[in-house]
C-alpha positions as CSV (number, residue, x, y, z in Angstrom):
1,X,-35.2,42.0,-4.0
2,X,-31.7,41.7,-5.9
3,X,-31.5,38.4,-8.1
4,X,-28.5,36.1,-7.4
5,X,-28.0,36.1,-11.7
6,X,-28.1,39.2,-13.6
7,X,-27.6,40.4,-17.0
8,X,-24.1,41.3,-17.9
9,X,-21.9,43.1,-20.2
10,X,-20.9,40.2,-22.5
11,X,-18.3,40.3,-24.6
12,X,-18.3,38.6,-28.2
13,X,-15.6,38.5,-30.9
14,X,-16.5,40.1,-34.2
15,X,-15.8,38.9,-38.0
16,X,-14.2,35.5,-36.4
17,X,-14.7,32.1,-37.0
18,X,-16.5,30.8,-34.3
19,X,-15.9,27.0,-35.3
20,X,-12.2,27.9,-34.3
21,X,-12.8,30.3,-31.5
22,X,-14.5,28.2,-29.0
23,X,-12.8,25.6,-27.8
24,X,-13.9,23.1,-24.6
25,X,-13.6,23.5,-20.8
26,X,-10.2,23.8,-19.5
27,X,-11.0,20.8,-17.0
28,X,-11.5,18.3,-20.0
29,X,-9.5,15.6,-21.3
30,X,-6.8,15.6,-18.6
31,X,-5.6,12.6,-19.4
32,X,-5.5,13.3,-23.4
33,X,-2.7,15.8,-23.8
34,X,-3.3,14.8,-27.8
35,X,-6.7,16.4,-27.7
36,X,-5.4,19.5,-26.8
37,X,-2.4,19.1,-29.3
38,X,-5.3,18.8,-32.4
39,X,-7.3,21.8,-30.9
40,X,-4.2,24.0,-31.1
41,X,-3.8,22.6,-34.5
42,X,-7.1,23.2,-35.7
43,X,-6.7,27.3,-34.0
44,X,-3.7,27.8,-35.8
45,X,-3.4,31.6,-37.3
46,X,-7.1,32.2,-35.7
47,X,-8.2,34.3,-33.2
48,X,-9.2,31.6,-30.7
49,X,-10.2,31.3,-26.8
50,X,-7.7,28.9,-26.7
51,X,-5.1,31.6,-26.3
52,X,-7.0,33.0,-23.5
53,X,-7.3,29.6,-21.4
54,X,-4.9,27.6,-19.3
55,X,-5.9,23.8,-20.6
56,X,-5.5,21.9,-17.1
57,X,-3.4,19.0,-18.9
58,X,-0.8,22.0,-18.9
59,X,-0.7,22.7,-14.6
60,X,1.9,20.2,-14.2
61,X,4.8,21.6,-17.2
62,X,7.3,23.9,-16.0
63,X,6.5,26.7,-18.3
64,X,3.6,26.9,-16.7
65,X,4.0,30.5,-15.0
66,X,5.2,31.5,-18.8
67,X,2.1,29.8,-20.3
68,X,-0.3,32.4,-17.6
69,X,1.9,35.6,-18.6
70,X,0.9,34.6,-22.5
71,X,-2.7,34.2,-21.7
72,X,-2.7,37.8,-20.2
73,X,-0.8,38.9,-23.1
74,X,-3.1,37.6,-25.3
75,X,-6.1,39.2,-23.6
76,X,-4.9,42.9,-23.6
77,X,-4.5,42.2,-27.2
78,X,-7.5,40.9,-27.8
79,X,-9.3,43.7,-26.3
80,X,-6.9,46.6,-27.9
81,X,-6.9,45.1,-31.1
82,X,-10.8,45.0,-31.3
83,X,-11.6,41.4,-30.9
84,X,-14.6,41.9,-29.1
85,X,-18.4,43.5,-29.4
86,X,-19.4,44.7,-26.1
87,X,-23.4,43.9,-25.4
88,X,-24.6,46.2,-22.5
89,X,-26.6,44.1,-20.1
90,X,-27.1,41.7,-21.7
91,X,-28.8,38.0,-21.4
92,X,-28.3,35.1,-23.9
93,X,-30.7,32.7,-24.9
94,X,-28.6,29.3,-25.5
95,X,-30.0,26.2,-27.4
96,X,-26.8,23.4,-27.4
97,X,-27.3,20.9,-29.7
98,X,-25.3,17.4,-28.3
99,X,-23.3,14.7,-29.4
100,X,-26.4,12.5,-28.7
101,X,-28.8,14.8,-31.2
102,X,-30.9,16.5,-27.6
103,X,-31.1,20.0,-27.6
104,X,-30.4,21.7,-24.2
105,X,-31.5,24.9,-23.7
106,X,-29.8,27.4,-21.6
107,X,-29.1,31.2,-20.1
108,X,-25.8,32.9,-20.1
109,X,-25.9,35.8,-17.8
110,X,-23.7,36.6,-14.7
111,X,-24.3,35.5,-11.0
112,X,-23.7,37.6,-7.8
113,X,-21.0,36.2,-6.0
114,X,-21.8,37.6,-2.7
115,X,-24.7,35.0,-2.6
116,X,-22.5,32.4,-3.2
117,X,-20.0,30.2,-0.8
118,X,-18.1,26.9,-1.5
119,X,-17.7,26.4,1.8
120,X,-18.4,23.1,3.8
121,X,-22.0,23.9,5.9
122,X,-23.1,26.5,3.3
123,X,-26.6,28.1,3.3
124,X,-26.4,30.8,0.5
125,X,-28.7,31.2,-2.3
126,X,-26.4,29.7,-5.0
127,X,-23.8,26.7,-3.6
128,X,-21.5,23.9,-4.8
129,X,-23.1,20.7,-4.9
130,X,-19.7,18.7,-4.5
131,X,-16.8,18.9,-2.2
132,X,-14.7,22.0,-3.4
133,X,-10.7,20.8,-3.8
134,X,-9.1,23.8,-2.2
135,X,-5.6,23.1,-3.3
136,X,-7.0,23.5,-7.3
137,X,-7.9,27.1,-6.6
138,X,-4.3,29.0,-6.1
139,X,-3.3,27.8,-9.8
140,X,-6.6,29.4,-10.9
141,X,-6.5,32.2,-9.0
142,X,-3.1,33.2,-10.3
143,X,-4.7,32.9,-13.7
144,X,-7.5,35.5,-12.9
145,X,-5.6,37.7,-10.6
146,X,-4.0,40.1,-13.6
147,X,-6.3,39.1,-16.3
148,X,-8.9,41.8,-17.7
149,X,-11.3,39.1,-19.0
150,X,-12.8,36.2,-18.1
151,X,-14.5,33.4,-20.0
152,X,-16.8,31.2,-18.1
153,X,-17.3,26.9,-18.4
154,X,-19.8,27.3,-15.8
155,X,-22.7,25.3,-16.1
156,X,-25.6,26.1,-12.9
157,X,-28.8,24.2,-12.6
158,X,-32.4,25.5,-11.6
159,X,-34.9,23.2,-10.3
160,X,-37.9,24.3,-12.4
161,X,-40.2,21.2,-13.0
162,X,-43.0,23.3,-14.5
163,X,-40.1,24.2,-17.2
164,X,-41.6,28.1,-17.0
165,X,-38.0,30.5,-16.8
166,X,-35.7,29.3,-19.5
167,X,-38.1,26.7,-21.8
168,X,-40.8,29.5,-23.2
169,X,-37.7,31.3,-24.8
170,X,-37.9,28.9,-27.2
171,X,-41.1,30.3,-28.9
172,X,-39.8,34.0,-28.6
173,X,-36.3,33.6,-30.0
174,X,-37.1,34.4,-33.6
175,X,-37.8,37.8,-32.4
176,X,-34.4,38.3,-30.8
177,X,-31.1,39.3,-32.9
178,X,-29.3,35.8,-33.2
179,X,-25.9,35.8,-32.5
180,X,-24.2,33.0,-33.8
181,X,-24.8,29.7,-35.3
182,X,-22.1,26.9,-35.7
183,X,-20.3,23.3,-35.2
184,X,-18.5,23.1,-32.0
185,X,-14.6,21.4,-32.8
186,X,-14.1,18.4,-31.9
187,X,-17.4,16.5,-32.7
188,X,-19.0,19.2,-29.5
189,X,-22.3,19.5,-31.2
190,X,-23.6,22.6,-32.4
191,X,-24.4,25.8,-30.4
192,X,-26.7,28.5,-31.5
193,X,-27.3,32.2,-29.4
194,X,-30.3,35.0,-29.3
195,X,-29.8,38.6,-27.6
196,X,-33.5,39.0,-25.4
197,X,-34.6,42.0,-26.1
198,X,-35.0,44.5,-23.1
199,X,-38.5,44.1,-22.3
200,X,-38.1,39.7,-22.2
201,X,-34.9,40.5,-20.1
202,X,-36.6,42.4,-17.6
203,X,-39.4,40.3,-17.6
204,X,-37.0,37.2,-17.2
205,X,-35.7,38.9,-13.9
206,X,-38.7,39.1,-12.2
207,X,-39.7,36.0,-12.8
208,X,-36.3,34.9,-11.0
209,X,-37.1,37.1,-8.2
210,X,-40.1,35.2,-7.3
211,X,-38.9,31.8,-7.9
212,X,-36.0,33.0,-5.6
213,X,-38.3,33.6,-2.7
214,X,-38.9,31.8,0.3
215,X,-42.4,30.9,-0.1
216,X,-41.6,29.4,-3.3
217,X,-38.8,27.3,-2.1
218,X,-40.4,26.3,0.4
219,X,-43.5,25.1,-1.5
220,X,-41.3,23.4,-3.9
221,X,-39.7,21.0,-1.1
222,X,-42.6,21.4,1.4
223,X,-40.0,22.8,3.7
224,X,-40.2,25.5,6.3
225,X,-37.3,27.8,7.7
226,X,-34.8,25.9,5.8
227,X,-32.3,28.5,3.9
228,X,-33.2,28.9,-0.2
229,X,-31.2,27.3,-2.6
230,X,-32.1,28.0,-6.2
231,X,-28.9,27.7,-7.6
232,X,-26.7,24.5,-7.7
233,X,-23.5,24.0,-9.4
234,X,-23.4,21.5,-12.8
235,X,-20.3,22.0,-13.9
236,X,-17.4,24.4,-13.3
237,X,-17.6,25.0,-9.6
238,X,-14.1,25.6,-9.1
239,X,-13.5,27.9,-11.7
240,X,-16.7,30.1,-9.8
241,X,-14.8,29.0,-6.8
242,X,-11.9,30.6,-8.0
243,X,-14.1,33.8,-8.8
244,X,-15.2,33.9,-5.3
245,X,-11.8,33.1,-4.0
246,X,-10.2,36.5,-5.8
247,X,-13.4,38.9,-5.0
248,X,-12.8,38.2,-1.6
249,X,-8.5,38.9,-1.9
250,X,-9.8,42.4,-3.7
251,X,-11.9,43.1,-0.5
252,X,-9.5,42.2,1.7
253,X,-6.5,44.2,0.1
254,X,-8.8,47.2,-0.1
255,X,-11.1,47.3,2.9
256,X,-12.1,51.2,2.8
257,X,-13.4,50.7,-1.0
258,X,-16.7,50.3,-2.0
259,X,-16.6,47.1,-4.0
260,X,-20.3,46.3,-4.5
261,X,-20.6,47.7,-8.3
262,X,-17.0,45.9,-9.2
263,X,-17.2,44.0,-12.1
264,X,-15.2,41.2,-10.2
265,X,-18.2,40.6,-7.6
266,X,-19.8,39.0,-10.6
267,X,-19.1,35.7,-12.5
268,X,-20.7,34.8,-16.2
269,X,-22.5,31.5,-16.0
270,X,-25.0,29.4,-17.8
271,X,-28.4,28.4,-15.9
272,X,-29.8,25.1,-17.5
273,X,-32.9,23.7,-16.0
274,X,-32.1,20.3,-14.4
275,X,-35.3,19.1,-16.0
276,X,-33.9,19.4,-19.5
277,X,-34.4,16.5,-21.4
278,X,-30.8,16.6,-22.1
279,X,-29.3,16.7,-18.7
280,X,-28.4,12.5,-17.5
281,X,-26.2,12.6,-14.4
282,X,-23.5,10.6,-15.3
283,X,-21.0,8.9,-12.9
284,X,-17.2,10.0,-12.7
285,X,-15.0,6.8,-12.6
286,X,-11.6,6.9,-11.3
287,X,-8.5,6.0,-12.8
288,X,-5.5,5.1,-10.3
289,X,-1.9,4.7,-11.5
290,X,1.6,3.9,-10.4
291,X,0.4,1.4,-7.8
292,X,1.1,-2.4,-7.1
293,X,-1.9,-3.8,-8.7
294,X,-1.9,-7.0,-6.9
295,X,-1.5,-5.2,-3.4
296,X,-4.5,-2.0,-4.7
297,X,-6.8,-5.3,-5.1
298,X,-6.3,-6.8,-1.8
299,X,-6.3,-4.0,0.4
300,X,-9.7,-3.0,-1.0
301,X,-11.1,-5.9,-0.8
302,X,-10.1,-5.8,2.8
303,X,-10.8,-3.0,4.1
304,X,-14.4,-2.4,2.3
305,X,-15.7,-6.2,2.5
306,X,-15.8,-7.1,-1.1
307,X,-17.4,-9.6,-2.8
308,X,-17.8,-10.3,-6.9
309,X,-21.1,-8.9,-8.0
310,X,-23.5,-6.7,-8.0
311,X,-26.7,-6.8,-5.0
312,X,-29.7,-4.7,-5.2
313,X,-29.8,-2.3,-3.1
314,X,-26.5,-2.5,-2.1
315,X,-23.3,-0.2,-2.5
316,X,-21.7,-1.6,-5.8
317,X,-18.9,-0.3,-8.5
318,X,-16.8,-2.0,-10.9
319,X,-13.0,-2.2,-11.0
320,X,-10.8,-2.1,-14.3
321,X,-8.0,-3.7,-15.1
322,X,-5.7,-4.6,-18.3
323,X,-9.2,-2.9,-20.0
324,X,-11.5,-5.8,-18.2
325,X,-14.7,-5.0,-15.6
326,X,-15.5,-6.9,-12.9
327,X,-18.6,-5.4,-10.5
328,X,-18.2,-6.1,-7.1
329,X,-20.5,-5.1,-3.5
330,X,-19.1,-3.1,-0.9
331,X,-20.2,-4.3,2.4
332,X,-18.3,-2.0,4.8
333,X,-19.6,1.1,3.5
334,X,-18.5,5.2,4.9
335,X,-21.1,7.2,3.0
336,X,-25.2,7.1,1.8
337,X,-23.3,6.6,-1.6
338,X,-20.9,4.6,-3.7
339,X,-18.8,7.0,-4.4
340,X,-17.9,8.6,-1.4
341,X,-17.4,5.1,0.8
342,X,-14.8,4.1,-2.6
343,X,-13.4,7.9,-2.5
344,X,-13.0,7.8,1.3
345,X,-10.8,4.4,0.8
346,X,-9.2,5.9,-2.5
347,X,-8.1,9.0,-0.9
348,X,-6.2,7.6,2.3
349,X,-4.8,4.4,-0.2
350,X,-3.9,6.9,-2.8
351,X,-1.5,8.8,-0.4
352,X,-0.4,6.0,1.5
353,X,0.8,4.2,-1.3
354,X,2.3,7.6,-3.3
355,X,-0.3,6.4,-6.2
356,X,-1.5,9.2,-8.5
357,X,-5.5,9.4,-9.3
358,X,-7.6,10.9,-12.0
359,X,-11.7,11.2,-12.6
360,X,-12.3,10.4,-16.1
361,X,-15.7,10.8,-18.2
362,X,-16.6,7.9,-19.9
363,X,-16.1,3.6,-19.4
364,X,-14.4,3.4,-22.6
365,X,-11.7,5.6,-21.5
366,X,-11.0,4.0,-18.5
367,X,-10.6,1.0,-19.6
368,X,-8.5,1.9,-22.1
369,X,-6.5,3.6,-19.6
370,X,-6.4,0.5,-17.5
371,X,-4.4,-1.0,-19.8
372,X,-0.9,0.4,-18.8
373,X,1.1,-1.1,-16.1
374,X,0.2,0.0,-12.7
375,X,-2.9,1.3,-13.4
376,X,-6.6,0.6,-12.1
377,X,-9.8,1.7,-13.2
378,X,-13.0,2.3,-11.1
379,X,-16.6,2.4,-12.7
380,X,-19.4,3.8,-10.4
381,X,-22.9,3.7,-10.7
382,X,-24.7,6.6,-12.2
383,X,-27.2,8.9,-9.8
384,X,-30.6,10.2,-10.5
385,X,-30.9,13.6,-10.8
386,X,-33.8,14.3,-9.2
387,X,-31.8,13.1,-5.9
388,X,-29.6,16.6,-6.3
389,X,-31.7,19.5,-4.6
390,X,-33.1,17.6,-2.1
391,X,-29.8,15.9,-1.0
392,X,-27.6,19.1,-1.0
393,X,-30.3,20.8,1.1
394,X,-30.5,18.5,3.5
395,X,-26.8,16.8,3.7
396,X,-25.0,19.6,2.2
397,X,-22.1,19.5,-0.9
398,X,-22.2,15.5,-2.2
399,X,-18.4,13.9,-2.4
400,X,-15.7,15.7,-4.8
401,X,-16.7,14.5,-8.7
402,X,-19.8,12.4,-7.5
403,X,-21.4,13.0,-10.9
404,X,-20.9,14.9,-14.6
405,X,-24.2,16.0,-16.7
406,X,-23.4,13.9,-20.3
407,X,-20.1,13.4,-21.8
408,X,-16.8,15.4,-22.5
409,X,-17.7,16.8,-25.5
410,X,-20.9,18.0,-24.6
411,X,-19.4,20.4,-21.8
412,X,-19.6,23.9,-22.3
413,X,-17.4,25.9,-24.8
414,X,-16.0,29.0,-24.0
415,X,-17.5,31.7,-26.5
416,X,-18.8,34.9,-24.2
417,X,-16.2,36.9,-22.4
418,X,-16.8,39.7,-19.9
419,X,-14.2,42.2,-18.5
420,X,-13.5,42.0,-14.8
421,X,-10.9,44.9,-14.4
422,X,-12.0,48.3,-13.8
């Protein structure tokens, strides 16, 4: 049996200051262009994975096609010039250290992406656990499509309750060659990385094998004939998305070649067990702007049977305005959760009215948001995590941002690259 996440060549820089060379997933503060201002401030005159990256706050400028030739630029160089220390098959052993003090513990390795689809209805081995936006993968895809290297945000969750894959690393680690130790920018936390050894990696794999198999999925659902997952998406699922999305353009432009041993079938990832201690689902709230306050207020209220506070057991989120919360319950509801009955109204209301939206991380932020003219906040509830396999097996991908694991600053940093160009 062939695992759905391997070892892979990783790539590392050498002699660099790692404090400067990691710098936060592309997808974060969207809304903060000043964040990404003081990151290239801090880079300045460093070798730095910011100059490998296409910060999302960016997709909208017109140099944007200018910004992507840079980024490919800066790649070539980085390999030619000797940035990086190649290590062979490798596995990395990940312990995280948060902005709220909890270590998370974590795998960075690669993941097949023939066992994985985005798609609406999918049954394969690793899947997205929220709608996948289509329309954000041709920007992404453009980025990939001439670049040698990638650098992965991706976060993927296991469902091991008996914590027996990723948690006894801990009490080897010692015994592997560490590979860096530092402060994240930013107030990220700090991040510290072990090399397994040959013999732990091997081991590691098997172990995978048979927590991949159908007996044990079954046992751990008390299902029967139901297709495995053992891989959900945390965080990044349209950047994998967009790895899928240009493995499948190389088959299709070259449909005589023998593409199984490409380095572009595979996709480096972090598996976290969704039992960490550190992992809280958080909700995504909303942010809505350029829209007729007064009108956004009535027609919700309308349409999805409103009334001021919150009733157990009932659909309930809060709505923001001039930086003030008021909870309200949704009586005419459109999904088994909040967020998809408030995202079904947003979406049709949002492009009715030519109003712009944005998911933000955070209550503090969307209230402070809320603040400028003709713009509306929406708080949601958070979900329980131990809702996520069970619900994606049996109802399939959840609504589009239904949930983030812990705040902005804990996402992943990009550190390890790996070359996808033959």
């Amino acid at each position: 049996m062939s695992t759905a996440f391997v070892p892979a060549d990783i790539l590392l820089p050498n002699d660099t200051d790692l404090s400067k060379w990691a710098v936060i997933a592309c997808d974060q503060f969207t809304s903060e262009p000043e964040y990404w201002t003081e990151t290239r401030e801090i880079t300045k005159d460093n070798v730095s994975t910011l100059d490998l990256i296409l910060p999302e706050v960016y997709l909208g400028e017109a140099d944007v096609d200018e910004r992507i030739d840079r980024i490919h630029k800066n790649m070539y160089g980085y390999l030619d010039s000797g940035v990086f220390e190649e290590l062979p098959q490798a596995l990395i052993y990940v312990e995280r250290t948060q902005t709220d003090g909890i270590l998370r513990a974590g795998l960075v390795g690669a993941v097949d992406l023939e066992q994985y689809d985005y798609n609406k209805g999918s049954t394969s081995q690793i899947r997205a656990t929220e709608a996948t936006v289509i329309e954000r993968i041709p920007p992404r895809v453009k980025v990939r499509q001439a670049a040698p290297i990638e650098l992965p945000h991706i976060m993927i969750l296991i469902d091991d309750e008996a914590k027996s894959i990723i948690e006894p690393l801990a009490e080897k680690k010692d015994s592997f060659r560490k590979l860096y130790s530092f402060e994240l920018m930013q107030g990220g936390g700090k991040i510290e990385g072990w090399l397994l050894d040959p013999k732990t990696r091997d081991m590691l794999i098997m172990e995978l094998e048979q927590f991949e198999e159908q007996s044990a999925f079954d046992k751990r659902y008390g299902l029967s004939g139901v297709p495995t997952l053992t891989y959900a998406m945390g965080d990044g699922n349209h950047s994998l998305a967009t790895a899928k999305a240009f493995y499948e353009q190389l088959k299709a432009q070259n449909p005589d070649k023998d593409l199984s041993a490409h380095p572009a079938r595979f996709a480096l990832a972090e598996i976290v067990n969704l039992h960490s201690p550190a992992l809280n689902f958080e909700a995504i709230h909303r942010i809505v702007t350029g829209v007729d306050e007064d009108k956004l207020a009535s027609d919700i209220t309308a349409s999805l049977g409103l009334t001021e506070g919150k009733s157990e057991g009932a659909q309930c989120f809060g709505i923001v305005n001039n930086g003030k919360t008021v909870w309200y319950t949704a009586a005419n509801t459109s999904s088994k959760l909040t967020v998809g009955t408030l995202q079904n109204f947003l979406d049709t209301w949002c492009k009715d009215n030519d109003a712009g939206i944005d998911y933000i991380h955070g209550t503090e932020v969307v209230e402070k948001l809320s603040n400028d003219n003709g713009s509306v906040g929406f708080v949601l509830p958070d979900m329980g995590k131990e809702e996520l396999f069970p619900t994606v097996i049996a109802d399939g991908a959840l609504p589009r941002k239904t949930f983030s694991m812990g705040h902005a600053r804990d996402k992943r940093y990009y550190i390890e690259a790996r070359k996808i160009a033959e």
